[in-house]
C-alpha positions as CSV (number, residue, x, y, z in Angstrom):
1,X,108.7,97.9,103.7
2,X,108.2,94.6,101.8
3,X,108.9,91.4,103.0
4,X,110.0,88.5,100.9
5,X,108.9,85.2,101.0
6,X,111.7,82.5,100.8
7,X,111.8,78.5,101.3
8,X,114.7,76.6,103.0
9,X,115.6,72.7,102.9
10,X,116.0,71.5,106.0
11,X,116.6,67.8,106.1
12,X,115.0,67.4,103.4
13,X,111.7,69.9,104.2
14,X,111.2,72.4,102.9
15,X,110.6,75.3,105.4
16,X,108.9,78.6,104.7
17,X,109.9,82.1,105.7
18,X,109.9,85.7,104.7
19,X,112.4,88.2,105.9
20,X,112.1,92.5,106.0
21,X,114.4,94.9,106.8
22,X,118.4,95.3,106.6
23,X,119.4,94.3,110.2
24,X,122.2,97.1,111.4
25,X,121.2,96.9,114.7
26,X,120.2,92.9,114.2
27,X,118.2,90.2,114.0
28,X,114.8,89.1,115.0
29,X,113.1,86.1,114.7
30,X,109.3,85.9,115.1
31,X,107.8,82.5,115.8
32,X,104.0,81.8,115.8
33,X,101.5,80.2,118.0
34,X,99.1,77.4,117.0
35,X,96.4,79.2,115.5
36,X,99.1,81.4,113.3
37,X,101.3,81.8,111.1
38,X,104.2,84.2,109.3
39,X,100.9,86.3,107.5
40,X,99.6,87.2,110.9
41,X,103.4,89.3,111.7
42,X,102.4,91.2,108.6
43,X,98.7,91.5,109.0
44,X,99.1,93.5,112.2
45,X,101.8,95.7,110.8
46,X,104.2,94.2,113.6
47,X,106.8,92.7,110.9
48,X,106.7,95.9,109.3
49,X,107.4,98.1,112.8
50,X,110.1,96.0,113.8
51,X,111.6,96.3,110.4
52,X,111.7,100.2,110.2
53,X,113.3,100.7,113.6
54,X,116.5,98.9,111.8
55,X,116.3,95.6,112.6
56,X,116.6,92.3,110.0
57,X,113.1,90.4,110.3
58,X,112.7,86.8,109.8
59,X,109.3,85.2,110.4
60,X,108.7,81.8,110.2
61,X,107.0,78.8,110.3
62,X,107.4,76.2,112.1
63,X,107.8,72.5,110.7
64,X,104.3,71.2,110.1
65,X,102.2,74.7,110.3
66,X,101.4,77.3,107.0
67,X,103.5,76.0,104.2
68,X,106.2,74.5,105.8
69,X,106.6,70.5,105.4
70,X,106.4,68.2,108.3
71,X,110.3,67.3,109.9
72,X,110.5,64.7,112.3
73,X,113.2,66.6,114.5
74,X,112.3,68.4,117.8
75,X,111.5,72.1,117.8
76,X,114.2,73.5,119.2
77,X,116.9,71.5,117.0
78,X,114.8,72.5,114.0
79,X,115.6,76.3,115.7
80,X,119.2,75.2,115.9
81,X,119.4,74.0,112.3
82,X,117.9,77.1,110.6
83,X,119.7,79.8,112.5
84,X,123.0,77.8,111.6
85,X,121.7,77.8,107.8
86,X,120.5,81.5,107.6
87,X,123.8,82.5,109.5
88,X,122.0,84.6,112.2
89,X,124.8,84.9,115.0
90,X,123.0,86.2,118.5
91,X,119.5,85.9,117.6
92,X,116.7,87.9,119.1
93,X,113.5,85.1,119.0
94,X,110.0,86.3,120.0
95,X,107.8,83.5,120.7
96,X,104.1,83.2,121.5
97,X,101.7,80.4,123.2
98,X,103.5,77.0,121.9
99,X,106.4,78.6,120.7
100,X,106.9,80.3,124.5
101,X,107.7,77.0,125.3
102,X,109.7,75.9,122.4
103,X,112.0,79.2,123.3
104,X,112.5,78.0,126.8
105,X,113.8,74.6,125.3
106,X,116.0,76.1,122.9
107,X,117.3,78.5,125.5
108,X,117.8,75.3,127.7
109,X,119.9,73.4,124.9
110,X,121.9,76.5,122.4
111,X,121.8,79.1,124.8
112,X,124.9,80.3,123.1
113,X,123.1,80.9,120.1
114,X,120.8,83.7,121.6
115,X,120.9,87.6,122.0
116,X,117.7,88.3,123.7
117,X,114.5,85.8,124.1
118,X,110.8,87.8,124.2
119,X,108.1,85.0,125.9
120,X,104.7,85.8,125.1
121,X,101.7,83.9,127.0
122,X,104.0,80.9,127.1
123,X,101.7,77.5,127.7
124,X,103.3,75.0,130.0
125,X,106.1,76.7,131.9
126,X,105.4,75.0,135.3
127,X,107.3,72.0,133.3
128,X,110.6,74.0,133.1
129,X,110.1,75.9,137.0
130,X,113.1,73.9,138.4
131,X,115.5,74.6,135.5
132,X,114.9,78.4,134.5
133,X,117.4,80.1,136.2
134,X,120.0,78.2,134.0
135,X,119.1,80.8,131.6
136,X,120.8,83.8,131.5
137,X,120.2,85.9,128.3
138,X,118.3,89.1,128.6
139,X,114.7,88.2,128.4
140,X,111.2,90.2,127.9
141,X,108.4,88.5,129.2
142,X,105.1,90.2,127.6
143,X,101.5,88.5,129.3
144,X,97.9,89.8,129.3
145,X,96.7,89.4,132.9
146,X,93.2,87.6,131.7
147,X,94.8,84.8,129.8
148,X,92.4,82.2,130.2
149,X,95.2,79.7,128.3
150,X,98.8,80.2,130.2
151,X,97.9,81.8,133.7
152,X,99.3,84.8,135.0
153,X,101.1,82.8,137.2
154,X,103.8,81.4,134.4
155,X,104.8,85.5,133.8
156,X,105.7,85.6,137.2
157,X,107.9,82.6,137.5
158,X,109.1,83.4,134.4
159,X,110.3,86.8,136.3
160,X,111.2,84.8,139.3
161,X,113.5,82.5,138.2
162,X,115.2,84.0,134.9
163,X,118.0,86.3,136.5
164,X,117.7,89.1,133.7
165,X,113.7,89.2,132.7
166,X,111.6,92.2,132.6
167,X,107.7,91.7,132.5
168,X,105.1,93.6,130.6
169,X,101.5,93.0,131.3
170,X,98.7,94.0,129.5
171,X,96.4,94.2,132.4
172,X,93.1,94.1,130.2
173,X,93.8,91.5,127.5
174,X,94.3,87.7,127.2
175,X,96.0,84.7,125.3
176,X,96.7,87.0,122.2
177,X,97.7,90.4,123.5
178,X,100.0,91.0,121.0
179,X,97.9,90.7,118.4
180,X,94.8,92.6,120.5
181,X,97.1,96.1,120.8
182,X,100.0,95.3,118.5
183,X,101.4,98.9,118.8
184,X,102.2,98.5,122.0
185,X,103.3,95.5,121.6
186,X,105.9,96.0,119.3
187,X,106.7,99.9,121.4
188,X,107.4,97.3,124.3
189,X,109.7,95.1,121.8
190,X,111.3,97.8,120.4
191,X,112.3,99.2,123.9
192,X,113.5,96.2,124.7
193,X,115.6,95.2,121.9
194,X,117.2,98.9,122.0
195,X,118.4,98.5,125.8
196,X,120.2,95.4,125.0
């Protein structure tokens, strides 16, 4: 399936993005951690997967990271502003590393906004401990057990504290599990998104 590579003014920035797939059963956006970007969703076949199953893909960058300008607004408006702008109503957002933690924020401000949130190896949830059960949208937490980056310890307060999370753990992998055995990754995702 080909995905097509597309720019959007935000504020004045100019954000990159691609999108696959026809979306009858939805959308899902794919953030990326630090050390990504949208080419690493294609590279391991995982936009491609999602895309087939019947699902609208939309991968992008974040503000600052692979061609996408700087914007001086936080994450999770910048979420805010280009769901609003691609017209994505209930968005299912899959976010890794960083952008674990950029989910919980948005989750925190536009709940409303969201269908299903997918956390992968989120860094810095003990922050946000005391305010997760506020969120209440159907949530996937996905975590390899020997992440030497965001402990095992965040999946399960993660599970702890949001009222409708299930956990995945790749038991043998670390920080980038989903890239390590993408297949099962996106089998997991699939699975998920399919329940809801």
């Amino acid at each position: 399936m080909t995905a097509d590579n597309k720019y959007v003014n935000i504020d004045g920035a100019m954000v990159h993005y691609l999108t696959s797939g026809h979306g009858d059963k939805g959308d899902v956006l794919l953030l990326h951690g630090k050390r990504f970007t949208i080419d690493d969703w294609v590279k391991y076949g995982i936009v491609d997967n999602i895309a087939e199953e019947g699902y609208r893909v939309i991968a992008v960058e974040l503000p600052g990271y692979g061609k996408s300008e700087i914007l001086d607004i936080s994450y999770e408006d910048f979420l805010m502003k280009f769901v609003s702008i691609l017209n994505i109503n209930k968005v299912n957002i899959v976010g890794p590393s960083f952008s674990g933690e950029i989910l919980i924020r948005f989750a925190l401000k536009y709940q409303e906004m969201i269908r299903s949130l997918i956390i992968v190896d989120s860094i810095n949830i003990d922050k946000y401990v005391d305010r997760l059960k506020e969120i209440k949208v159907n949530t996937l937490i996905i975590w390899g057990k020997k992440d030497d980056i965001a402990p095992y310890e965040f999946a399960t307060m993660l599970k702890q504290n949001i009222q409708n999370a299930k956990l995945y753990t790749f038991d043998d992998l670390g920080h980038t599990c989903y890239f390590d055995k993408p297949d099962v990754f996106t089998d997991e995702l699939i699975k998920f998104l399919n329940q809801d």
